[in-house]
C-alpha positions in Angstrom: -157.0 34.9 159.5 -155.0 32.7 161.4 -151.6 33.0 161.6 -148.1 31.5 162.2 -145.7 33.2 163.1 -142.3 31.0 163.1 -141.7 26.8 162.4 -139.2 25.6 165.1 -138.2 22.0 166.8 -139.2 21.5 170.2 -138.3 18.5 172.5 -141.3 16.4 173.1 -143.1 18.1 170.3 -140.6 17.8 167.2 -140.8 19.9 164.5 -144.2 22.5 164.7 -145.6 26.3 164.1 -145.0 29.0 166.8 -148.7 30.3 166.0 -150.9 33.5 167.6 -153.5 32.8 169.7 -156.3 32.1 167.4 -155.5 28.8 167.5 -158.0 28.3 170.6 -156.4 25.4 172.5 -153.7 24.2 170.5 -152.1 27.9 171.1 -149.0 28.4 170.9 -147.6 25.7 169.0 -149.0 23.9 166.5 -147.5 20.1 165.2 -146.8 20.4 161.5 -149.9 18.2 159.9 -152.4 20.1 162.3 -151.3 23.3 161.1 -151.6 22.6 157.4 -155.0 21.5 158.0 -156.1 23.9 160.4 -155.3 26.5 157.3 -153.0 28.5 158.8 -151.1 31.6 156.4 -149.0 31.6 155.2 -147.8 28.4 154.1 -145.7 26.1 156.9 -142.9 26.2 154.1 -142.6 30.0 153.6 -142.5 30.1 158.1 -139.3 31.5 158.9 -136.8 29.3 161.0 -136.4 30.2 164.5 -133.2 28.5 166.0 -134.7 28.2 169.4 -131.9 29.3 171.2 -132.9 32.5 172.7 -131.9 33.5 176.4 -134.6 32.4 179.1 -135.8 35.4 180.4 -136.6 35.2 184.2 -139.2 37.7 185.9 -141.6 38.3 188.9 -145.2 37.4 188.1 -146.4 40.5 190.0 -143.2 42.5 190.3 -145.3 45.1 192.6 -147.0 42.8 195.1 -145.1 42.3 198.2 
């Protein structure tokens, strides 16, 4: 099944589907229309609202190489 996860609003992208990676290509985020007819569950409506303002988290891509 393919599956969404939250709906947000993104800059550039407006409002879309946070979705897993089943989505092939179009992974992670999904424009409204192309998720309702791509079938994704459940339905864009029922997504819950993420406000998008979490904290950006910064990290080393290979925190052991030197």
């Amino acid at each position: 099944m393919r599956r969404g996860l939250f709906r947000t609003k993104l800059p550039g992208l407006g409002e879309c589907a946070r979705v897993d990676m089943s989505a092939g290509d179009a992974a992670p985020y999904l424009e409204r229309e192309m998720y309702v007819l791509l079938g994704f569950q459940p339905r864009y409506e029922q997504l819950p609202e993420d406000p998008g303002n979490h904290p950006q988290v910064t990290r080393p891509l290979w925190p052991d190489w030197r």
